[in-house]
Each structure stands twice: as C-alpha cells, then as structure tokens.
C-alpha positions in Angstrom: 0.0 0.0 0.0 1.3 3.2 -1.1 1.0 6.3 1.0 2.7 9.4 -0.3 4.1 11.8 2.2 2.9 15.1 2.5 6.6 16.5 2.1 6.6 14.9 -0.9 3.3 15.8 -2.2 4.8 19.7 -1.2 8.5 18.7 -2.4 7.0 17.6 -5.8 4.4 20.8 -6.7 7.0 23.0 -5.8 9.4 21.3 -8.4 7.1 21.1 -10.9 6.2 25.0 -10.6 9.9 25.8 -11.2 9.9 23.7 -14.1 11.3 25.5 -17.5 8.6 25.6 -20.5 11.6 22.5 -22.0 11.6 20.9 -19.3 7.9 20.7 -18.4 7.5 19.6 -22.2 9.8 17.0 -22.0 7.8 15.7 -18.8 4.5 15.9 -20.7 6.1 13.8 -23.5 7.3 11.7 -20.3 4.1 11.0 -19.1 2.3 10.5 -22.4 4.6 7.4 -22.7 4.0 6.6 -19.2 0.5 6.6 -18.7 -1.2 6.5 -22.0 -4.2 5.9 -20.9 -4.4 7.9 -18.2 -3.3 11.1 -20.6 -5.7 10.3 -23.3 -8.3 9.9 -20.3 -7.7 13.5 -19.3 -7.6 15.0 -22.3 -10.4 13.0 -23.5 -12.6 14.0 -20.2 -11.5 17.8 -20.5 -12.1 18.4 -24.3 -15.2 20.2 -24.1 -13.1 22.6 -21.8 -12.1 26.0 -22.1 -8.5 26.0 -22.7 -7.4 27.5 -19.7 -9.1 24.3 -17.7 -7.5 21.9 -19.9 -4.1 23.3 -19.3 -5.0 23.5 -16.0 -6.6 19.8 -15.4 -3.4 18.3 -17.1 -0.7 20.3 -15.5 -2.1 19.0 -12.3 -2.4 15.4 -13.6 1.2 15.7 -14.5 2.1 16.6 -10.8 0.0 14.0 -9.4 1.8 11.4 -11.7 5.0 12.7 -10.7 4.3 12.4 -6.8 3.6 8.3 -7.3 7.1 8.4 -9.6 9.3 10.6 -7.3 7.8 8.0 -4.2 11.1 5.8 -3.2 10.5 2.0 -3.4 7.9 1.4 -5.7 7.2 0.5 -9.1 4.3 1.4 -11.2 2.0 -0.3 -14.1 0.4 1.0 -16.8 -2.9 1.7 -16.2 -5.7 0.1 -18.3 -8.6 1.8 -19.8 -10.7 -0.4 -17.5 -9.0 0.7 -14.5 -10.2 4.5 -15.4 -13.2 3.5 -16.6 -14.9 1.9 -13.3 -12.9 4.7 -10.9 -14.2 7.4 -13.2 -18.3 6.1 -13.0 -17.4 6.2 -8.8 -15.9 9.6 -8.8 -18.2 11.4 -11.3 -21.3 9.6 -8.6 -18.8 11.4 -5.4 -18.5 14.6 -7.1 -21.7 15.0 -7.5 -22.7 14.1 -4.0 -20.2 16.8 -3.0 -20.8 19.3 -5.2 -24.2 20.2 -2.7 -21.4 20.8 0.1 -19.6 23.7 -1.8 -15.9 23.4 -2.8 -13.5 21.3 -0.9 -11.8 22.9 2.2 -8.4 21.0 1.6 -7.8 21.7 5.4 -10.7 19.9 6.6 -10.5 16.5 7.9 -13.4 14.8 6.2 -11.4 15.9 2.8 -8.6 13.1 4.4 -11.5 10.5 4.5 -12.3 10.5 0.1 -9.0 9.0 -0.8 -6.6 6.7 0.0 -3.9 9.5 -0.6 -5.0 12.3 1.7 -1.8 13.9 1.1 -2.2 13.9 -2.1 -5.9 14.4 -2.4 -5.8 17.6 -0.2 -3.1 19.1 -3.0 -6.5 18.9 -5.8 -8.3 21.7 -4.0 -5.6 23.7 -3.4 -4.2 23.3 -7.3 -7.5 23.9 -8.9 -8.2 26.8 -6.6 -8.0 30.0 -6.9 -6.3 31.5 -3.5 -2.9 30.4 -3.7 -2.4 30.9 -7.2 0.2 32.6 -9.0 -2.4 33.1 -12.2 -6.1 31.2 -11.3 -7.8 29.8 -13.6 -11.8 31.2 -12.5 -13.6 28.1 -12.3 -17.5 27.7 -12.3 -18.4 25.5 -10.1 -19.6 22.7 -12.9 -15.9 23.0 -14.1 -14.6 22.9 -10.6 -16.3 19.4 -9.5 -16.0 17.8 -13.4 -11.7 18.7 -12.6 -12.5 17.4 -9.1 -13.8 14.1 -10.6 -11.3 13.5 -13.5 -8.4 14.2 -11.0 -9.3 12.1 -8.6 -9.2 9.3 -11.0 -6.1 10.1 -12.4 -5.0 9.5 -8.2 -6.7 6.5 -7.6 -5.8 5.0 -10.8 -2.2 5.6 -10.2 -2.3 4.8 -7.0 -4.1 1.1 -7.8 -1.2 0.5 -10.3 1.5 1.2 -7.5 3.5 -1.9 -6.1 6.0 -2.6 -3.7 9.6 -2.5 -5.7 13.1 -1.5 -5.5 13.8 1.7 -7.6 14.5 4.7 -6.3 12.1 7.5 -6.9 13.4 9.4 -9.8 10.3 11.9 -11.0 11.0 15.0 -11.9 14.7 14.6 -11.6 15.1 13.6 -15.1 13.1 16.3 -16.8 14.8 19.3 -14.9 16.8 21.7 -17.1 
C-alpha cells in the first residue's frame, strides 16, 4: 500500500512549478509514454473545456503522476482503460454528492476521509483553486467538480497500479533543465 508523504506531495508541486517551458514539455512527453491511458483519459474528459481548464486539469495530472514516480520503493504499471473506466463512474457519482457541500476545504479533515492519498488528495483543491495561485484559472463551479472528478481518478488510478519494488524515486529529476 502506497502512501505518499505530505513532504513529498509539497517537495513535488513545488518542483514542478519551477519547471522550464523545456523541461515541463519533455515531462509531458514523459508522461504520455508513461501513462497512455491515463493522458488520453484527461484529455479526453476535459475536451469540451475552455482551454485554460484543460491546461489546468493536465498540468495538475502531471504533478500527481509525478508524486507516485518521485515515491522511493515502488514500481508502477500502466494503467488500463478499465481501471479508469470503473474509478471514473465512482468519482463522477462522489462529485456530485459533493458538489451540494460547496468546494473542498483541503484543510478539513473529512477531505482526508475520500482518498486513500490524503496527502495527495488535499493538494486537488488547493491546485485547482484559486487562493494560492500565482495566475487562477476562474472556475465555475460545474468546471470545478468535473476537474475534481477527473483528477481524482487520475490518483486513484495511479495509485491502484503502484507496487511494492526496489527503484529509487526518480520523477521530476530527469526532466529538470
């Protein structure tokens, strides 16, 4: 069982913000060979999208990905379209249970409770919302719980396809420039 830190979950968005446009291309490209599915998932879920939200929805998917690959000690599979499939009916059902509540208060400790990567759950509110951002993307609240949904697969996905190995964490270290 894979639980990823909350230093690391901090260690890895921080990394990724100081990415260079090169390098954060090459770790698109990176993650496109990756996590196939789980790429063509997002963009596929997020097409309808204004732009902004798409960039948006798959820079954060990039970080999450990176916080299971920078994780010491394990190895991940690819992810089959299956896999996304059955987490993405679940989530779409959650969000929409949640979406009565308001947004997600990443601080609260029910938010802990919906994943089994709080750390890394908690980060989804924070990324996608708009008070500790650099440049927010304005998000209505249909676009809000839809990014809520398709991000939440993208963890739970990855985190089903995690297993106990012996590499290193390497993430972001290769595609920093």
């Amino acid at each position: 069982m894979v639980h990823i830190s909350a230093e690391l979950v901090t260690e890895t968005w921080q990394r990724a913000g100081a990415l260079s446009p090169g390098a954060a291309e090459r770790l698109q490209r990176q993650a496109g060979r990756f996590q196939e599915q789980v790429v063509g998932f997002v963009i596929g879920s997020l097409a309808e999208d204004r732009p902004d939200v798409i960039g948006l929805g798959l820079y954060v998917m990039l970080v999450i990905v990176e916080m299971f690959r920078s994780a010491p000690g394990i190895r991940i599979r690819k992810v089959r379209a299956r896999e996304i499939s059955d987490r993405w009916a679940y989530n779409r059902k959650l969000s929409v249970k949640l979406a009565v509540r308001g947004r997600l208060d990443p601080a609260a400790p029910a938010v802990a409770e919906l994943s089994t990567e709080p750390h890394v759950f908690r980060y989804l509110p924070e990324a996608i919302g708009e008070e500790n951002q650099e440049d927010p993307v304005p998000l209505t609240n249909a676009e809000y719980w839809h990014l809520v949904a398709v991000l939440k697969t993208v963890l739970d996905t990855v985190h089903d396809a995690c297993r106990p190995g012996s590499r290193r964490g390497r993430g972001l270290a290769s595609a920093r420039s």
